[in-house]
N, C-alpha and C positions, 0 to 999 in steps of 0.2 A: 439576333437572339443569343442570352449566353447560352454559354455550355452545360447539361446536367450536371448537379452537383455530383463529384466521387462517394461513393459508396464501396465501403472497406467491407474483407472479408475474412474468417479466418485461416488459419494455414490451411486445417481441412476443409475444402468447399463442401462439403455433407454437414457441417457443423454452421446451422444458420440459429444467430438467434439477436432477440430483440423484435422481432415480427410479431407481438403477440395481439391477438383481435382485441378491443378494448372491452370486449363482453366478459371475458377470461380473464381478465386483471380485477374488472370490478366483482366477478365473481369472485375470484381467489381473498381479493381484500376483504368482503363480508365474510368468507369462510374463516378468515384468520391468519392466512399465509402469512400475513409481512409484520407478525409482533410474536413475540414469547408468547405460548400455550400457558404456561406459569411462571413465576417472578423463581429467581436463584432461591435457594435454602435459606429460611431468615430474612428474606428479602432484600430490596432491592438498594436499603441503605447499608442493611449490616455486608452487603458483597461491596459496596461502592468504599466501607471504611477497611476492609479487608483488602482489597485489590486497589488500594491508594500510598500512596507516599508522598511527602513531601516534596519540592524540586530541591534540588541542590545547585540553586544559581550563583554560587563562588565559583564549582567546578565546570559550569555550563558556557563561565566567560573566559576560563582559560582556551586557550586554541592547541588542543595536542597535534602530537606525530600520529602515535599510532592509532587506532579506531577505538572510539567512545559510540557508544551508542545509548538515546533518551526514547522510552518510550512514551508517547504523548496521549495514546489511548487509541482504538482504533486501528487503522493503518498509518498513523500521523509516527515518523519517525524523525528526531534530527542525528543524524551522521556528523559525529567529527571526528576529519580525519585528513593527513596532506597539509593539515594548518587553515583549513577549508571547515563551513559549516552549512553542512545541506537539509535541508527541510525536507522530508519527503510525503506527499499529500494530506495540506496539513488541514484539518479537521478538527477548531475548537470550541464550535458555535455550542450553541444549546439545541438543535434538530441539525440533522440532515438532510437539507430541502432549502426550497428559495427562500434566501436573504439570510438563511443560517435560523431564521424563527417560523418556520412550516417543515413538513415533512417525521421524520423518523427521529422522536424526544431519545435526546442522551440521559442516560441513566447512570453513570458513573461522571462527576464534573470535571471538568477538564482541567489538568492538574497547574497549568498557565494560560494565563490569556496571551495575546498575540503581542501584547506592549511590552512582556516579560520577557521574551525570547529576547536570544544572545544578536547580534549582527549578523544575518544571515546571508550567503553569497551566493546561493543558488539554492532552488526550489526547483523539486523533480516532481511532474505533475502524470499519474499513469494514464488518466483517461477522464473522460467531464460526468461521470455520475455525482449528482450531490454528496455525496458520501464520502469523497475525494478531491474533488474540484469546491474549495467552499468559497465562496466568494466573498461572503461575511466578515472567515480569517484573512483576506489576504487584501481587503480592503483596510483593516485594523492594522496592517502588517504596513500595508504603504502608508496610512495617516499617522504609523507611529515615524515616519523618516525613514525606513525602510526598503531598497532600492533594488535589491536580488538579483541577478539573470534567474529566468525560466526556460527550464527546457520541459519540451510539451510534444505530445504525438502529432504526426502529419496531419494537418487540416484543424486544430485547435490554436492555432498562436493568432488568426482576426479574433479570437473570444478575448483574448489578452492584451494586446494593441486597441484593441475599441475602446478599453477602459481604461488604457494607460497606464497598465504594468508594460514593466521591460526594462530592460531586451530580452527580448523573445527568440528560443532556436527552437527550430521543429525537425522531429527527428521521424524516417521512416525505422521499419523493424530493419534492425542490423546496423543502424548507420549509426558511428561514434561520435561524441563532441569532445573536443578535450575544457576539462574547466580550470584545470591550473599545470602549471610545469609537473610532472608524475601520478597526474588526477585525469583520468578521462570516464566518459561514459559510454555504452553502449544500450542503444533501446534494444528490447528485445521483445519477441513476441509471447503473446499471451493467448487464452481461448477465452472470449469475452465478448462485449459488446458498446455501444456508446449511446447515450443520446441525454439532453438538456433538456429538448420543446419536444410535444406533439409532432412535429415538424423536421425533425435532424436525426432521425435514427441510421445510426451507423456514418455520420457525414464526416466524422473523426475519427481516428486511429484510436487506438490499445493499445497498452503490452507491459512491459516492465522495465527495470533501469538496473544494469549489471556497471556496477564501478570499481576500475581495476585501480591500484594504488601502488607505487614501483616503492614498498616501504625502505625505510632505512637501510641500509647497510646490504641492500638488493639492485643496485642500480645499474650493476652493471647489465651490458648491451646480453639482450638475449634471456635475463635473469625473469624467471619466473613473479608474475604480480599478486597483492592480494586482492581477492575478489569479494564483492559483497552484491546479490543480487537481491533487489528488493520486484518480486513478478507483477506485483499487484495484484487484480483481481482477474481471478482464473478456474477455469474448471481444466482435469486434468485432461492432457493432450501429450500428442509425442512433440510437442515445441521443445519441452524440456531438456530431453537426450541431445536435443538439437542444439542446443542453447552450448553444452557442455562440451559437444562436438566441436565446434563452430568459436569458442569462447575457454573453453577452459572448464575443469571443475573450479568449482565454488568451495573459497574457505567457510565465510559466514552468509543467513540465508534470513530473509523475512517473512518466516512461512506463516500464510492466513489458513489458519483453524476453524472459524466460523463463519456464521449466514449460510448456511448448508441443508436447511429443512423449510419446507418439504422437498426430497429426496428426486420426486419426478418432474420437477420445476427447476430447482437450482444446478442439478446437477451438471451440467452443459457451460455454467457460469461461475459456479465459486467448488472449489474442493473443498470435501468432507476432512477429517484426522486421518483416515485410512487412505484416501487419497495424498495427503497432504505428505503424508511420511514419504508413500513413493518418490513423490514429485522430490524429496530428497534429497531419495535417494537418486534419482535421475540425474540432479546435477552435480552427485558428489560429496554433498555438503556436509563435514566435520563438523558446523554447530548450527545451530537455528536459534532464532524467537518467536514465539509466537503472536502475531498480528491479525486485526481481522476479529476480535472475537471482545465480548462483556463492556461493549460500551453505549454502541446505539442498539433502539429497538427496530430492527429488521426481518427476523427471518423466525421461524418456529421455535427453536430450540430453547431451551433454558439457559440466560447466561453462565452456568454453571456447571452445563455438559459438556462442552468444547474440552476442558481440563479432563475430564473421565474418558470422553470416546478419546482424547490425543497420548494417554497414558496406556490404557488398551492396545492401540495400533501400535503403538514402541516396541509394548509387550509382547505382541504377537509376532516384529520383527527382530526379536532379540537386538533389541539397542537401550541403552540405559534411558530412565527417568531424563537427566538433563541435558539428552543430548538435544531437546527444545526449553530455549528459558522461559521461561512462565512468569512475565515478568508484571510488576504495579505499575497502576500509571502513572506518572511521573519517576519512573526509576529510571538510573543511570548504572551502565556497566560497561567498564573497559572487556575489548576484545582482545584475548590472546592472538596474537599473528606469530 
């Protein structure tokens, strides 16, 4: 007989989630829980021509030194940096759900398809929610010639090997890979949950991906790195302090703003703006973007509150408007290091 499969937990053991009866869900889904109460101001095309941009794929094939960052919509981010190009859960279907055409409709279009992306070297995958894990992109990503390493949480790389992406590294919370000479990563922990089927709740890891980079003209032995932690999806925890403890503060941050309502459901799984500052300020972080917010229909809120309650919460913590970029999708910005 084999062995039960592992079932992950989070840092806090009082912090259980993913258990929920299936009466509760279908409940909650006729109430309304998992869509916008009302469409943004204007609606939902004049936010999608408002919160878009062009790509700019001259700059997307150049390979920098120091950090560019693309925002792709979503949490879907490419990192380039080290002369490296990282994908991080990348999300460009038209829903978020099986095969990329069921589940949760995108509402703002995704500013490239997968054929368009630059040569990518690695793809950082936080955990297998449809929303993250899209199968759709990363099957479009291999039929375009497309070849990556994956790095993926503990108990997720048979999802990946089955279908013939790879190579495949799986990482527990805390444990590093290195992906190029002065490029490593660390997974780190998140408060969250996993599951694909009916059938695999919790059978795969969480967390997030902190990537140190020994930039230019810092290499010497001992010389402090820059840090860029992208957490994923999270609700707030003391992982964070821990993170900072444990790893270093954080230069730049991919802080998720959205999917946050209703308040007595999600809270345990994704942070609100007032949370989100914290978590922050937790790990130190001089600048942030915002991710996680005005692209899929997921959660209560209006795609167009995430920006007012993350402006509020600034406000109340005496920190400037841009210390979170608020950025379009398809924009690109070099990071100051």
């Amino acid at each position: 007989m084999s062995p039960p499969a592992r079932r992950f937990a989070n840092s806090h053991p009082g912090v259980v989630i993913g258990n929920f009866p299936w009466y509760e869900m279908v409940w909650r889904s006729l109430r309304g829980d998992f869509k916008p109460l009302q469409p943004p101001a204007g609606g939902y095309e004049a936010f999608a021509r408002a919160w878009s941009t062009p790509v700019d794929h001259a700059r997307l094939a150049q390979r920098p030194q120091s950090p560019v960052v693309t925002w792709l919509g979503h949490v879907s981010i490419l990192l380039q940096v080290g002369g490296l190009n990282v994908l991080m859960d990348p999300t460009l279907a038209t829903h978020a759900g099986p095969l990329g055409r069921f589940g949760a409709p995108r509402r703002v279009p995704a500013p490239l398809q997968p054929e368009a992306l630059p040569p990518i070297d690695v793809v950082l995958i936080s955990h297998n929610h449809y929303d993250h894990l899209c199968y759709a992109t990363l099957r479009r990503l291999q039929q375009a010639g497309q070849t990556p390493r994956f790095v993926v949480p503990q108990g997720l790389g048979g999802w990946f090997t089955q279908r013939g992406f790879g190579p495949v590294t799986e990482l527990d919370w805390w444990e590093p890979a290195d992906l190029a000479p002065g490029l490593r990563v660390h997974f780190t922990p998140a408060q969250h949950w996993s599951r694909r089927t009916p059938w695999d709740t919790n059978a795969s890891l969480w967390g997030g991906f902190l990537i140190e980079w020994a930039r230019a003209g810092h290499a010497a032995a001992g010389a402090t790195p820059w840090r860029f932690l992208f957490p994923g999806d999270t609700g707030y925890s003391d992982d964070f302090k821990a993170i900072r403890q444990r790893l270093g503060a954080v230069d730049f941050l991919a802080l998720p703003i959205g999917a946050y309502l209703p308040r007595d459901f999600m809270k345990p799984m994704h942070v609100n703006p007032a949370d989100a500052v914290q978590l922050m300020q937790d790990v130190g972080a001089r600048q942030a973007m915002g991710v996680h917010w005005g692209t899929f229909m997921l959660t209560q809120e209006a795609f167009d509150h995430p920006p007012r309650d993350l402006a509020a919460a600034l406000e109340q913590r005496g920190l400037p408007a841009d210390t979170v970029w608020l950025m379009r999708h398809g924009e690109t910005r070099a990071i100051d290091v």
